[in-house]
Structures are given as C-alpha cells and as structure tokens.
N, C-alpha and C positions, 0 to 999 in steps of 0.2 A: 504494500500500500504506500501512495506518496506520501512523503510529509510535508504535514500542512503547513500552508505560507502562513505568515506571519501580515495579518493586515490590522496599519494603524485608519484608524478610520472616526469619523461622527457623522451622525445621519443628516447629511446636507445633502442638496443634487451631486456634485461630483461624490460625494460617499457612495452614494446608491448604486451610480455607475459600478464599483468593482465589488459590493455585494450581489449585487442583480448577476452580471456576467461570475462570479464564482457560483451562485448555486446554480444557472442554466448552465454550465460547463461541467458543473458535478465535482470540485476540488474541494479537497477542507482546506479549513482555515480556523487560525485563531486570531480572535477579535481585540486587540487593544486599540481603547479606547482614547481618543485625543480632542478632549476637554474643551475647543476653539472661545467658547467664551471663560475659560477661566486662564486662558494663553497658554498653553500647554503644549500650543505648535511650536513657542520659543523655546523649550527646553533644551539644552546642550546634547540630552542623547537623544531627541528625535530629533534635531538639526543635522546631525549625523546620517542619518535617512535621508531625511528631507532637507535640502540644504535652503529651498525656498520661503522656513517656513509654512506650508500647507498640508493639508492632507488632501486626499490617501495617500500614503505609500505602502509597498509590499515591502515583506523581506524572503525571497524564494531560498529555501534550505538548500534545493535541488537545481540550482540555474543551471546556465551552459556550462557543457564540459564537467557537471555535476558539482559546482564550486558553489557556494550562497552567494547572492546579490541583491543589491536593494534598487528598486525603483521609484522614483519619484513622478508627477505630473501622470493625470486619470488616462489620459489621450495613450502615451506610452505603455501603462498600467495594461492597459486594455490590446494594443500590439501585441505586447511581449505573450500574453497568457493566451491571445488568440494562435502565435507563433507556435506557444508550446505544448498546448492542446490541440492543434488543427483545427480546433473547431469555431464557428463565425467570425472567419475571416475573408470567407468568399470561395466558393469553389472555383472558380478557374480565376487567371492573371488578371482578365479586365473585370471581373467581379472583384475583386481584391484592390484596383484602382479605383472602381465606385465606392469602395467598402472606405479607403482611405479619404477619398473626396469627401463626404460626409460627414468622415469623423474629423475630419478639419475642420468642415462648416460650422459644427457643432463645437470643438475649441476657439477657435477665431472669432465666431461669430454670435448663435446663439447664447452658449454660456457666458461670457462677457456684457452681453446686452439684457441677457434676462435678470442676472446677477445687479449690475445696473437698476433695471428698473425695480426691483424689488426695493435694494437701496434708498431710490430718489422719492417713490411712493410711499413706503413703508415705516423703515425704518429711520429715513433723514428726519421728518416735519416730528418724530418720536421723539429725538436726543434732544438734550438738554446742553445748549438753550435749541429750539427747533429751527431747524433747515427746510422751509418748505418752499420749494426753488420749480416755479411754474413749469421755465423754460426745458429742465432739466426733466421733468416727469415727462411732457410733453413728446422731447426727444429722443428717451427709452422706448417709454409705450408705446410709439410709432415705429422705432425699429427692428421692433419683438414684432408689432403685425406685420411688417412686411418680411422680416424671417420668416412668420408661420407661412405665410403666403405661398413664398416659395417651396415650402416643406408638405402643403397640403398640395400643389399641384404636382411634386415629385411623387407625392401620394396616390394623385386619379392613375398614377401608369403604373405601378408597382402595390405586392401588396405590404412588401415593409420600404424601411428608408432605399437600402443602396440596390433592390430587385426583389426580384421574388423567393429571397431567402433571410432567414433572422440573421442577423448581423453585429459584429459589438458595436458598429454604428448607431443602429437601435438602442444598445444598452447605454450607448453614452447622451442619445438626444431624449429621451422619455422622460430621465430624472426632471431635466428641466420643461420640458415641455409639459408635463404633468400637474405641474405648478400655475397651471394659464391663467386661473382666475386669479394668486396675487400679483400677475402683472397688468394685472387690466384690460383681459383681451378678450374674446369673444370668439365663439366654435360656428357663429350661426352660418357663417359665410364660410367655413371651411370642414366640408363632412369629411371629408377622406382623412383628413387630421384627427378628425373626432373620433372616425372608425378604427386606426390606427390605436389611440390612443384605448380606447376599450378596448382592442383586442390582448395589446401588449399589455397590460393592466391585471386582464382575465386568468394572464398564464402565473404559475404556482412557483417559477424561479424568479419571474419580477415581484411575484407578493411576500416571498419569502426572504428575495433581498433586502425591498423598500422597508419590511420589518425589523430589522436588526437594531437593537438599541434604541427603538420608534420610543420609548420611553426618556431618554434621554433628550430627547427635541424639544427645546424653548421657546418661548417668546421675544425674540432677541430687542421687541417693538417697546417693552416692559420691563427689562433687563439692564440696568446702567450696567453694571461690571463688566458684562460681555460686551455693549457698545465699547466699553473703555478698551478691549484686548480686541475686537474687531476693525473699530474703526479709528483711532485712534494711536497704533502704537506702527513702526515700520516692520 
C-alpha cells in the first residue's frame, strides 16, 4: 500500500482542490491542518514547504525516483498527482493540453478574480475601520461574470471543463466556482455552468473532499484576528 502524503491544508477553494482530487484518485493522506487565520502559514516549518506562505502543500513520502518531496502552489499540486496516478490528466496529448489550458485559466484567472471579489464585497466594507470601495466591487463582480461566461459556453460543447472526460481541471475550477452566490453572480443566464456545477457536486469524491475539516470554516467577515493574519501581514 502507498504511503500516505502528507497534506497541509484548510478548507478554502484552493484547499478543496487537493482534497476533492485525493479522494476521486483514491490516495490517502494525512491531514495537517494550517490554521490561515491564526497565521500558521508563517511558521518557520511550514515555510519550509511552502516557501510562499500559502497552502496547500503536499509532502509525497514516495516522489520520483522514490525520494520524499514537497510541493507547493494547488495548480502544481494537482500536475504532479495527476502525473503520478495517471489519472485526470487527459487521455491523449491534446487532451492533456486542454487539461493544462484550463487549469491555467483557472490559476490566472478565475481564482485570483473570484478571490478578489469575495475580498472587495465581503470581507473589505467588514474590517475595521471599513473599506467599502464601489469601484472595486464593481470591477470583480464583472470579471467573475464574464469568467463564468466563458466557462458556461466551454460548457454547451463539453460535458466537463477540458472535454468529455473528469479532469483535475474540474477539480481545481468547482472549488471556486461553487462559491457563485458570495461573488455576486447569477446561474440564470448560464445553465451548462449550472448543470456542470450539480453534477460535479452530486459525485461522493467532490462531497467527500469539500468535507474535510468543513468544521473548521469561519466567518473571516466577523473575525478581526484572522482579518489581522489575512489581510494585513506580508
């Protein structure tokens, strides 16, 4: 039996990512947990992982050439285990180029935007003293719908993201996308998004990920401490 990776993790969109993709891949893992509002990213031995500060990172017991290594950044997280399980990463070359275009779209673009609007609506006009900055809601919540935009018409041809096969593409845009209602946005004008979004929902490796440490999920909108180790510290 493999031995289980090592994932530092807390249940955020990118968390979900590499819970969701370990149970639909079937790997164990053990869960350590990384605290984001109690700053726990800064620690000197998860810096060592993660030099960026962030989570997830893995620590595979079993990497290449059977040495341990650690991974950092969700997008990479989710290459390497698609690499090392062969599994949704695309069955042929140019499905593995769709597979990677997407999961770009979704680091570059989505996650940084959705992230964003959460922020500018949410949590800004929340901290003390409040930041509630028109322009700036404005120009999230417009660039999340015209993401989705593009994600619901990649939708009417396909029945997941990069074709007609699950993909860690999927795993890495659902987290966020799943979240539509705190960014302000609306499904009425995009069903294949919608349908997408229940389907991958319905399945027992994405409920079984999105679950992990669901108890540990705050209020960050209600939370000064965590504002303070969130948004506030480099």
């Amino acid at each position: 039996m493999a031995a289980p990776i090592e994932l530092y993790f807390w249940p955020t969109p990118n968390g979900w990512k590499i819970t969701v993709a370990l149970e639909e891949m079937g790997l164990p893992y053990n869960l350590n947990l990384v605290d984001i509002g109690a700053g726990a990213q800064f620690a000197p031995e998860f810096l060592k992982i993660s030099p960026n500060n962030r989570m997830p990172a893995i620590v595979d017991p079993e990497g290449p050439d059977g040495a341990p290594i650690s991974i950092f950044e969700s997008g990479a997280i989710l290459q390497y285990l698609a690499r090392k399980t062969g599994k949704f990463g695309g069955p042929t070359e140019r499905d593995r180029i769709a597979v990677d275009q997407w999961l770009m779209w979704q680091m570059g673009g989505l996650g940084p935007m959705a992230g964003q609007a959460h922020h500018f609506l949410k949590y800004a006009p929340a901290m003390d003293p409040p930041h509630d900055l028109p322009y700036a809601k404005d120009r999230y919540r417009s660039e999340v719908a015209r993401l989705y935009g593009v994600l619901d018409r990649q939708l009417a041809k396909n029945e997941f993201v990069a074709g007609d096969f699950l993909s860690i593409a999927d795993f890495a845009i659902w987290p966020w996308s799943s979240l539509w209602e705190g960014q302000q946005q609306t499904l009425d004008d995009k069903p294949h998004l919608r349908r997408w979004l229940d389907q991958m929902g319905a399945r027992p490796g994405v409920q079984r990920g999105r679950a992990v440490a669901a108890e540990k999920r705050g209020d960050i909108a209600k939370d000064r401490k965590a504002q303070e180790a969130l948004f506030k510290r480099g």
